[in-house]
PQR file with spaces between the fields and no chain letter, atoms N, CA, C, O and H, PARSE charges and radii, in Angstrom:
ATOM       1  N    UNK     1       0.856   -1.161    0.000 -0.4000 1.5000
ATOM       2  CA   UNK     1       0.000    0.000    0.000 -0.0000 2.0000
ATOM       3  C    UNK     1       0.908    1.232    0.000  0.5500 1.7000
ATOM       4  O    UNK     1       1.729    1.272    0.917 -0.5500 1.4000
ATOM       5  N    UNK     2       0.898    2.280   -0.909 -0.4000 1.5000
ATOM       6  CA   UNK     2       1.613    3.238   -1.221 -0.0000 2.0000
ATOM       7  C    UNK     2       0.699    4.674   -1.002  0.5500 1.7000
ATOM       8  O    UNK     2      -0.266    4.882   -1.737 -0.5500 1.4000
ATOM       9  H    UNK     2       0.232    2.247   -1.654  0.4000 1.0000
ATOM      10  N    UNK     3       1.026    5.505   -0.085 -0.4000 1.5000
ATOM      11  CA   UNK     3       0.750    6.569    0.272 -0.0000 2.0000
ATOM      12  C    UNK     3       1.713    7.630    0.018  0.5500 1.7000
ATOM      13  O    UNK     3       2.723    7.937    0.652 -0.5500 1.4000
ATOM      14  H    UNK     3       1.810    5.337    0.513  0.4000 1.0000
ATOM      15  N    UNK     4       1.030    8.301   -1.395 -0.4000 1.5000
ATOM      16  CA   UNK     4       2.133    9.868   -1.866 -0.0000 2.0000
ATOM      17  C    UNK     4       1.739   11.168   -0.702  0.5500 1.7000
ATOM      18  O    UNK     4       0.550   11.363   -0.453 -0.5500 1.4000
ATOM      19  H    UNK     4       0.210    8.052   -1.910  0.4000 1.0000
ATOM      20  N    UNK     5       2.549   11.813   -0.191 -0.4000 1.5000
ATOM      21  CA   UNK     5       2.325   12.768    0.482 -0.0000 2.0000
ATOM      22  C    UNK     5       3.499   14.120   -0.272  0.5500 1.7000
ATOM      23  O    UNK     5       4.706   14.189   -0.507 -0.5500 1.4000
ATOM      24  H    UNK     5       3.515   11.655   -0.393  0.4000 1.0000
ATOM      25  N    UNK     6       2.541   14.844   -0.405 -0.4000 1.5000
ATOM      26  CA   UNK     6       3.540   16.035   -0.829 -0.0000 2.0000
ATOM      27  C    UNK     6       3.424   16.834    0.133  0.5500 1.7000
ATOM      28  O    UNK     6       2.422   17.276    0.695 -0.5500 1.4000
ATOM      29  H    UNK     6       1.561   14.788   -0.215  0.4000 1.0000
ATOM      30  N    UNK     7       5.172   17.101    0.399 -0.4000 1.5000
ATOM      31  CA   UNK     7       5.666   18.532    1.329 -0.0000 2.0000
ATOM      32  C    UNK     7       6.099   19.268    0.832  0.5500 1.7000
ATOM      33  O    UNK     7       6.448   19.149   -0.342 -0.5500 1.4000
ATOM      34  H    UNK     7       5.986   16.742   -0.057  0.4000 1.0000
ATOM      35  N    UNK     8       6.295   20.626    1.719 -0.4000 1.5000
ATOM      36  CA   UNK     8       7.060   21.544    0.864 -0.0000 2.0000
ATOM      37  C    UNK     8       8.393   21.611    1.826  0.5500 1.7000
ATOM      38  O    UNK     8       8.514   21.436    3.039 -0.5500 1.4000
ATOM      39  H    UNK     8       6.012   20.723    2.673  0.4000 1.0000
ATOM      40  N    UNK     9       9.259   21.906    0.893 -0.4000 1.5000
ATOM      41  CA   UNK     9      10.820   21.410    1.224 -0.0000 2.0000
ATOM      42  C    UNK     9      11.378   22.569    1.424  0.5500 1.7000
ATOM      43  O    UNK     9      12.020   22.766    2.455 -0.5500 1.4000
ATOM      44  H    UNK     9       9.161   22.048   -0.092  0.4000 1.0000
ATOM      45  N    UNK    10      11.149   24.020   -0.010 -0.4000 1.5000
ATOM      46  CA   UNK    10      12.288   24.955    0.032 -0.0000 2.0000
ATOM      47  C    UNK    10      11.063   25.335   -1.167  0.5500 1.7000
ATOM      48  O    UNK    10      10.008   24.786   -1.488 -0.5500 1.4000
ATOM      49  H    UNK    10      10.626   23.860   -0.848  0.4000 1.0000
ATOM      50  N    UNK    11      11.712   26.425   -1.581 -0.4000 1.5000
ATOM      51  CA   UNK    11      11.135   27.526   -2.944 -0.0000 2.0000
ATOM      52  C    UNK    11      11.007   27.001   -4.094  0.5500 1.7000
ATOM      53  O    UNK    11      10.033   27.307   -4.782 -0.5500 1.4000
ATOM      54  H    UNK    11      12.568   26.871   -1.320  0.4000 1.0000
ATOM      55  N    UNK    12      12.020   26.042   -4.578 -0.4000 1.5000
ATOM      56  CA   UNK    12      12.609   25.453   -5.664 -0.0000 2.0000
ATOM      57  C    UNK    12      12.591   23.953   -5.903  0.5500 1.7000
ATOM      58  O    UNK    12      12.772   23.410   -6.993 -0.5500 1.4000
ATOM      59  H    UNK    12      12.811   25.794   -4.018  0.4000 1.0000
ATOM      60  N    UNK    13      12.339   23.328   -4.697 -0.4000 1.5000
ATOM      61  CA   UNK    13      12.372   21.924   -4.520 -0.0000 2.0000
ATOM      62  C    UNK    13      10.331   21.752   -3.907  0.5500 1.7000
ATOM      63  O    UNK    13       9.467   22.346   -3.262 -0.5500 1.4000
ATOM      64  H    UNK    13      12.192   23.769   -3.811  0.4000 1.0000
ATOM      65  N    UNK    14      10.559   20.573   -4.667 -0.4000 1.5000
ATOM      66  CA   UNK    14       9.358   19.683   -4.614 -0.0000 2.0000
ATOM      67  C    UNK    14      10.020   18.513   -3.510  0.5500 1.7000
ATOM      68  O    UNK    14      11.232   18.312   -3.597 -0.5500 1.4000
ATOM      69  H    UNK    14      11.261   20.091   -5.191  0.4000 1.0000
ATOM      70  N    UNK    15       9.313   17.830   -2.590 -0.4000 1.5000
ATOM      71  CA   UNK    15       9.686   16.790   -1.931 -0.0000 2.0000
ATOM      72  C    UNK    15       8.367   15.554   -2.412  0.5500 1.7000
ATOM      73  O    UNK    15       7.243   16.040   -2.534 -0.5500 1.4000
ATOM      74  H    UNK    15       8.329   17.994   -2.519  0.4000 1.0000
ATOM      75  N    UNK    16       8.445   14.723   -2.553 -0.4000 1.5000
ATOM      76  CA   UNK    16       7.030   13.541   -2.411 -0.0000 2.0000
ATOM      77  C    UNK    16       7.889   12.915   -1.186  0.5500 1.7000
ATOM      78  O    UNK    16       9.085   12.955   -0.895 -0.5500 1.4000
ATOM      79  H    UNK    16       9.358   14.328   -2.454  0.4000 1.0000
ATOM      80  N    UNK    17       6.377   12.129   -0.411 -0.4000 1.5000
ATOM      81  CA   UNK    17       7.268   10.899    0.362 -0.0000 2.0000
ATOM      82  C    UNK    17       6.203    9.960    0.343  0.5500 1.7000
ATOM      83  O    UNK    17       5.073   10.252    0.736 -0.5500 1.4000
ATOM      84  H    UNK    17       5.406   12.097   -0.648  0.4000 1.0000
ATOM      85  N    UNK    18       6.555    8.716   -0.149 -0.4000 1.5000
ATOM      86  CA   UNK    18       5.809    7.653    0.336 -0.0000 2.0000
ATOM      87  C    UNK    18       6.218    6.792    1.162  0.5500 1.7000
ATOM      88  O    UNK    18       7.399    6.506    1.362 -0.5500 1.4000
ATOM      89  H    UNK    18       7.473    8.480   -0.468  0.4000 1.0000
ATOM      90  N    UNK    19       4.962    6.174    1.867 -0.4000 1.5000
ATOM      91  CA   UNK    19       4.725    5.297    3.027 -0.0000 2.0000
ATOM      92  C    UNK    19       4.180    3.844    2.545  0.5500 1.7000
ATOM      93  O    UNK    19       3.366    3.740    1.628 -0.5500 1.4000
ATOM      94  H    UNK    19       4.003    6.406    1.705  0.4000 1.0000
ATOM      95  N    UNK    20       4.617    2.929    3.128 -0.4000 1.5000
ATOM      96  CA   UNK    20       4.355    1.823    2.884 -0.0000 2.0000
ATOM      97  C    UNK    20       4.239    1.017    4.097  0.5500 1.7000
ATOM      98  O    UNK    20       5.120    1.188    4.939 -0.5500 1.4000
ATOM      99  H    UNK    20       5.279    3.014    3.873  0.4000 1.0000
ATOM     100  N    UNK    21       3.309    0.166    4.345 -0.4000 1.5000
ATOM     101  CA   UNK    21       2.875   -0.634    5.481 -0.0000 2.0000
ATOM     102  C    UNK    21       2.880   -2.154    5.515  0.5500 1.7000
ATOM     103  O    UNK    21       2.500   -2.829    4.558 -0.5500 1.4000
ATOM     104  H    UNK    21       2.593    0.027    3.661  0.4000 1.0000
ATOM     105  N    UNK    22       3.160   -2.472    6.232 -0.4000 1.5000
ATOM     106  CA   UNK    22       2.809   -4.251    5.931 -0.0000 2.0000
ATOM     107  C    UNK    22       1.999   -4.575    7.523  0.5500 1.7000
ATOM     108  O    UNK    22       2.269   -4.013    8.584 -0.5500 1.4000
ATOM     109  H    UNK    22       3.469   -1.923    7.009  0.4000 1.0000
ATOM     110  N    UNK    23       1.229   -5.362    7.355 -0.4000 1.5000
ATOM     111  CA   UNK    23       0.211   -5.511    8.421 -0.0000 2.0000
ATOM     112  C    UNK    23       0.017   -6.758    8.506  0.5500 1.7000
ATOM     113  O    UNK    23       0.024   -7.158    7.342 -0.5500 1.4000
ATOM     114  H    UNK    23       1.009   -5.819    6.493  0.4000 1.0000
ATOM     115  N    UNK    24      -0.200   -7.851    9.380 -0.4000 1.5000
ATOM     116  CA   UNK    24      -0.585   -8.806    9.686 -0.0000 2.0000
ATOM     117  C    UNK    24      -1.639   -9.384   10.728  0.5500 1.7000
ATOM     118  O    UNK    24      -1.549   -8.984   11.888 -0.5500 1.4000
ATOM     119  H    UNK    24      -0.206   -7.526   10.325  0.4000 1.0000
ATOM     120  N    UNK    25      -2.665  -10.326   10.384 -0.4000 1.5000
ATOM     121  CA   UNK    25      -3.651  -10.375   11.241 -0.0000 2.0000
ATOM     122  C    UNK    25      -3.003  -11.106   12.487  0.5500 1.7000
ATOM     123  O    UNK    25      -1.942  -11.719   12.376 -0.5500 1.4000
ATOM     124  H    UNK    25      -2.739  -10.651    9.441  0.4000 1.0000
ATOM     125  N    UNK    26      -3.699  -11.008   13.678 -0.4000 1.5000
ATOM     126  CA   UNK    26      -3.139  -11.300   15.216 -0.0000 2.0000
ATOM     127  C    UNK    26      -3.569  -12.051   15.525  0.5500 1.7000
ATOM     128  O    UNK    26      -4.800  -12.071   15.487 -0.5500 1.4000
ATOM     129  H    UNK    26      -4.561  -10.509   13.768  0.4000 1.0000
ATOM     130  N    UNK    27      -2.732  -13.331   16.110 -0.4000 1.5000
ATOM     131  CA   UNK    27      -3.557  -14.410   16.831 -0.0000 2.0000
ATOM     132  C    UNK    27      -4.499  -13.807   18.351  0.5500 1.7000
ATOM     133  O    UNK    27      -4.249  -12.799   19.011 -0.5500 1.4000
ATOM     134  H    UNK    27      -1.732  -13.315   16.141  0.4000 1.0000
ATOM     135  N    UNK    28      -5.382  -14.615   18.525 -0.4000 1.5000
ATOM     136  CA   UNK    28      -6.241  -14.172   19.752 -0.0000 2.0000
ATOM     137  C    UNK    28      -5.564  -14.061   20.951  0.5500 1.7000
ATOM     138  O    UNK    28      -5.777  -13.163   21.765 -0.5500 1.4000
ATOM     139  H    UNK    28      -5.585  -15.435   17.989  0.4000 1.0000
ATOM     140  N    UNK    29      -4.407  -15.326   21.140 -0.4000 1.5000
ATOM     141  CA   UNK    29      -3.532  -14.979   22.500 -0.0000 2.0000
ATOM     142  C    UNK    29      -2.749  -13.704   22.366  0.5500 1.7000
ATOM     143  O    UNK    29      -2.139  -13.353   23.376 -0.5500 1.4000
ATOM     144  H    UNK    29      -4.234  -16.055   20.478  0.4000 1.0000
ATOM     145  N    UNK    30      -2.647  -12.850   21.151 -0.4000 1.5000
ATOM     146  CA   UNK    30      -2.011  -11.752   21.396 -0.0000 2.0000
ATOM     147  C    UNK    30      -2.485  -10.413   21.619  0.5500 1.7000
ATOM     148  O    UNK    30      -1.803   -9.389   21.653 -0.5500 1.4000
ATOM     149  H    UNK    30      -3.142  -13.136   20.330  0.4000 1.0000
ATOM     150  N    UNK    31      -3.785  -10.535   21.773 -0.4000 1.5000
ATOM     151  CA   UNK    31      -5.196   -9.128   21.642 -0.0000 2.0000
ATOM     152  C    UNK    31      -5.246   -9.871   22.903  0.5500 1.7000
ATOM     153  O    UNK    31      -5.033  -11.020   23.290 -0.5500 1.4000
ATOM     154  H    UNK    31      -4.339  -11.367   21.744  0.4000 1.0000
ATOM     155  N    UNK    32      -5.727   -8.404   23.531 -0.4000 1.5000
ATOM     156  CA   UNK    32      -6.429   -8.508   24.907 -0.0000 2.0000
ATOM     157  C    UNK    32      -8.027   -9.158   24.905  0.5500 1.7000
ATOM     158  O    UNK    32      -8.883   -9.008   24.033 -0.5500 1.4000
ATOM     159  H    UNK    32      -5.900   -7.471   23.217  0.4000 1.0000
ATOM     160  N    UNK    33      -8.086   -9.638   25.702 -0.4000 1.5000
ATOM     161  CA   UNK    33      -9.797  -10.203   25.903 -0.0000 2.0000
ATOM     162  C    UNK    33     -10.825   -9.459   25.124  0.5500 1.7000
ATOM     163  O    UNK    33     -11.488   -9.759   24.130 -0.5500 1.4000
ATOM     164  H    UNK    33      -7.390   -9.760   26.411  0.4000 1.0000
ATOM     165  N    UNK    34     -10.738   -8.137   26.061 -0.4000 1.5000
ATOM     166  CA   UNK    34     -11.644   -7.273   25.396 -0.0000 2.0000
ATOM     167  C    UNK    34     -11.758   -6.968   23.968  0.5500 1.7000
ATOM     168  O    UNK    34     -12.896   -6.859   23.511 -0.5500 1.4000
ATOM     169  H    UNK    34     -10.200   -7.894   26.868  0.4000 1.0000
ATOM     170  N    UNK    35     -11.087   -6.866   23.453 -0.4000 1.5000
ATOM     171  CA   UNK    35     -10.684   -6.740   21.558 -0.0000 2.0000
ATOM     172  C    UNK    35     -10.423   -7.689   20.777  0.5500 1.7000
ATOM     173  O    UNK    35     -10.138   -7.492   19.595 -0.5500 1.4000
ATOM     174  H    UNK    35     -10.163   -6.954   23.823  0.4000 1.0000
ATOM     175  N    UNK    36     -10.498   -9.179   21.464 -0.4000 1.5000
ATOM     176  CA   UNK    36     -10.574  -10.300   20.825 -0.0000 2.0000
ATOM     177  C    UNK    36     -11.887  -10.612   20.197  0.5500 1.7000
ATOM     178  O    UNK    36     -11.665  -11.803   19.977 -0.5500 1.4000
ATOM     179  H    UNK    36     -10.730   -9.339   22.424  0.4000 1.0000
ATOM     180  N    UNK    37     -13.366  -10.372   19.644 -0.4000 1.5000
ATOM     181  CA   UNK    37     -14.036  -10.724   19.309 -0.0000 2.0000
ATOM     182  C    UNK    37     -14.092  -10.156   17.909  0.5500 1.7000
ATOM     183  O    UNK    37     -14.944  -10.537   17.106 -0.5500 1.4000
ATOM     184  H    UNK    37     -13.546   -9.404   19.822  0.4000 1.0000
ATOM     185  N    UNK    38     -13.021   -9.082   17.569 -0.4000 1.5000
ATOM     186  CA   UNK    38     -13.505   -8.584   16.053 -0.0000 2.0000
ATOM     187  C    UNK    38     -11.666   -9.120   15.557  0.5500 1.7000
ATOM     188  O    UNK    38     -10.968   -9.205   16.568 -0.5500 1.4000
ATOM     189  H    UNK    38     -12.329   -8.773   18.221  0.4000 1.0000
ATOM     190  N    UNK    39     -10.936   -9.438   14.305 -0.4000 1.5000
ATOM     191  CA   UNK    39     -10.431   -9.755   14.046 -0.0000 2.0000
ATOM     192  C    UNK    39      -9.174   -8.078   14.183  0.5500 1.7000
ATOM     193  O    UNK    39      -9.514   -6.912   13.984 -0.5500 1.4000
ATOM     194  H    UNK    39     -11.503   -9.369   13.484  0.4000 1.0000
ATOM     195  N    UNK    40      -7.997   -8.512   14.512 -0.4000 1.5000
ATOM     196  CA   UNK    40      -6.997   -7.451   15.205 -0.0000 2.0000
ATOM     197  C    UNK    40      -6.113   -7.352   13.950  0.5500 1.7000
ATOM     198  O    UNK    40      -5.663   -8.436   13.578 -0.5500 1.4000
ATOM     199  H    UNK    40      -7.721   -9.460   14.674  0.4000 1.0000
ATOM     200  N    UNK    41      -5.698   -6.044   13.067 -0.4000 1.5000
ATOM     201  CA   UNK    41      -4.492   -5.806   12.361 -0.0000 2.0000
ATOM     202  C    UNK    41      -3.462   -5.715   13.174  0.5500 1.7000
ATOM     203  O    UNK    41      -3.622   -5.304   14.323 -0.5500 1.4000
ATOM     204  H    UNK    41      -6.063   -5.163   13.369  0.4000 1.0000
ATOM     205  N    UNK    42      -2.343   -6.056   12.735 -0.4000 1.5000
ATOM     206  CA   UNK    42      -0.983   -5.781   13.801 -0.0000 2.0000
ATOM     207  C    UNK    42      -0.129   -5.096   12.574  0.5500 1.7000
ATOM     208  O    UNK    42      -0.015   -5.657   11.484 -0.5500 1.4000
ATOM     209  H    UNK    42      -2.213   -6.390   11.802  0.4000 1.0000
ATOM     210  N    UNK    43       0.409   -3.930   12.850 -0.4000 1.5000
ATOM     211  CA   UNK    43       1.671   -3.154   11.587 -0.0000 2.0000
ATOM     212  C    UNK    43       3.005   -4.262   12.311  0.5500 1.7000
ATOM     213  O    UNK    43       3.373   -4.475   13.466 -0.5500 1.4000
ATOM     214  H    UNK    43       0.317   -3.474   13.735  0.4000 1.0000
ATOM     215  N    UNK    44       3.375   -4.699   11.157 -0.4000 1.5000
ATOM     216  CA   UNK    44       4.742   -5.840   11.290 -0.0000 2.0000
ATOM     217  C    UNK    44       5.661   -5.048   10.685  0.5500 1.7000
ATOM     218  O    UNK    44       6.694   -5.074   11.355 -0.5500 1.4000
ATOM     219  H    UNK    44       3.075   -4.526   10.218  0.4000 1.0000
ATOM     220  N    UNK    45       5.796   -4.145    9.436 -0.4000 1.5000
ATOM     221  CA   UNK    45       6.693   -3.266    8.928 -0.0000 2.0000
ATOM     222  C    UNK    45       6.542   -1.833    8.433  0.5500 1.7000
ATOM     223  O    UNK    45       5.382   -1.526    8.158 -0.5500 1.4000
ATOM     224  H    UNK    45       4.957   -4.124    8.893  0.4000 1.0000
ATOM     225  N    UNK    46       7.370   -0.990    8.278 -0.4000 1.5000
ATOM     226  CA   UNK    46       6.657    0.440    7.736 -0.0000 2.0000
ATOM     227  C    UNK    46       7.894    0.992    7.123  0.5500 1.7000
ATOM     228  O    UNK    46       8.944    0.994    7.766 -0.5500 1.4000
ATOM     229  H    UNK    46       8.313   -1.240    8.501  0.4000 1.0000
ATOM     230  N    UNK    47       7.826    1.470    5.890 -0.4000 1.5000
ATOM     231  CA   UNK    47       8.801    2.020    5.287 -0.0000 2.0000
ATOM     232  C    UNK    47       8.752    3.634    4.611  0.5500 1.7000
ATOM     233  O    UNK    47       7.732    3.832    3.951 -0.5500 1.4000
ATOM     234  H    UNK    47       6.973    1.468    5.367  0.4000 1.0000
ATOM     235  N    UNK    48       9.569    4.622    4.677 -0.4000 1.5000
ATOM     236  CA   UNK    48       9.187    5.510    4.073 -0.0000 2.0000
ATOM     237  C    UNK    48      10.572    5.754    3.212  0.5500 1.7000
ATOM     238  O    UNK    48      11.679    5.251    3.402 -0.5500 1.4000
ATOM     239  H    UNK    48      10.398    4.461    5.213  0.4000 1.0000
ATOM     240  N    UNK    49      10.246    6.474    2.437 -0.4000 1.5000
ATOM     241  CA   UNK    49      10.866    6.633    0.700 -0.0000 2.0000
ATOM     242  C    UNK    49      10.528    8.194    0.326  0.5500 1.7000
ATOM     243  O    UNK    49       9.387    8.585    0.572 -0.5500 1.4000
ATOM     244  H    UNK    49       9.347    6.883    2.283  0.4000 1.0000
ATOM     245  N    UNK    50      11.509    9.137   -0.281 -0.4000 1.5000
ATOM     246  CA   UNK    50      11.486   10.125   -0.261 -0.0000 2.0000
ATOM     247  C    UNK    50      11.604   10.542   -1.775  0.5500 1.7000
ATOM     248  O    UNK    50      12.401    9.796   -2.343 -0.5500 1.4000
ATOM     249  H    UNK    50      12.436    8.819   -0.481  0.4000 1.0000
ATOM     250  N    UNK    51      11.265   11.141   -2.301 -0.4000 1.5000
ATOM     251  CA   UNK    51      11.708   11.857   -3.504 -0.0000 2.0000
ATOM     252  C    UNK    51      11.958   13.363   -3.901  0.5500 1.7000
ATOM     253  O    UNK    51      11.150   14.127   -3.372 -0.5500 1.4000
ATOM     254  H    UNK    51      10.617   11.747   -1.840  0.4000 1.0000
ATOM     255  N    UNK    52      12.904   13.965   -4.722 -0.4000 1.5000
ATOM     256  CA   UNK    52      13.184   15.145   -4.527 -0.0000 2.0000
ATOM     257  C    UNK    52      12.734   15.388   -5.922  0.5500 1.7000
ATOM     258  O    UNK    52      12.841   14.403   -6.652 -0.5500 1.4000
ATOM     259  H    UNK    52      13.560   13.345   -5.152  0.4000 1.0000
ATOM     260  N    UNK    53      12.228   16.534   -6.497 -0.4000 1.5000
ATOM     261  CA   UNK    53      12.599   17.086   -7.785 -0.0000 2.0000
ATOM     262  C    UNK    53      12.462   18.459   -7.715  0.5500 1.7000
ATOM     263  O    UNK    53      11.560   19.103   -7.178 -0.5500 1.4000
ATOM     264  H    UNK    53      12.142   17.334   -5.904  0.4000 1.0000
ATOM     265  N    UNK    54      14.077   19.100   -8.694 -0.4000 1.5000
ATOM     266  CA   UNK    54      13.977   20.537   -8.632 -0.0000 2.0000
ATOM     267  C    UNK    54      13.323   21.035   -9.809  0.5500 1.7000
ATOM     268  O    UNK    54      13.381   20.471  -10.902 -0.5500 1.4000
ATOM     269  H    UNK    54      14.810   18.577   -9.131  0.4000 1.0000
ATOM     270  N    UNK    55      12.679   22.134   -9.568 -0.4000 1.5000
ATOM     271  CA   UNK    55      11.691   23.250  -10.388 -0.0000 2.0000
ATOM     272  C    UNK    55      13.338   24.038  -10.801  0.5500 1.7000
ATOM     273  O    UNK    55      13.379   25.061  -11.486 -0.5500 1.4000
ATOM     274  H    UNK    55      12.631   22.592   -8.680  0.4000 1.0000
């Protein structure tokens, strides 16, 4: 899953950054009681990636 986010960097420069996630579903012994009845995402990795381009 790729998420573009544009910042602003400087006058002249463009920045993008994307985000990337990796998620995995949770066994029940690892959710608390209470939040065990609906199925639990767990984030296992997250990466971000930058790009520059000058104007």
């Amino acid at each position: 899953m790729m998420n573009p986010v544009a910042t602003a960097y400087s006058k002249d420069t463009i920045q993008t950054v994307f985000y990337s996630w990796a998620t995995q579903l949770l066994y029940s012994e690892e959710v608390p009681e209470e939040e065990s009845y609906y199925p639990v995402w767990g984030l296992s990795e997250m990466q971000q990636a930058g790009v520059k381009a000058l104007i």
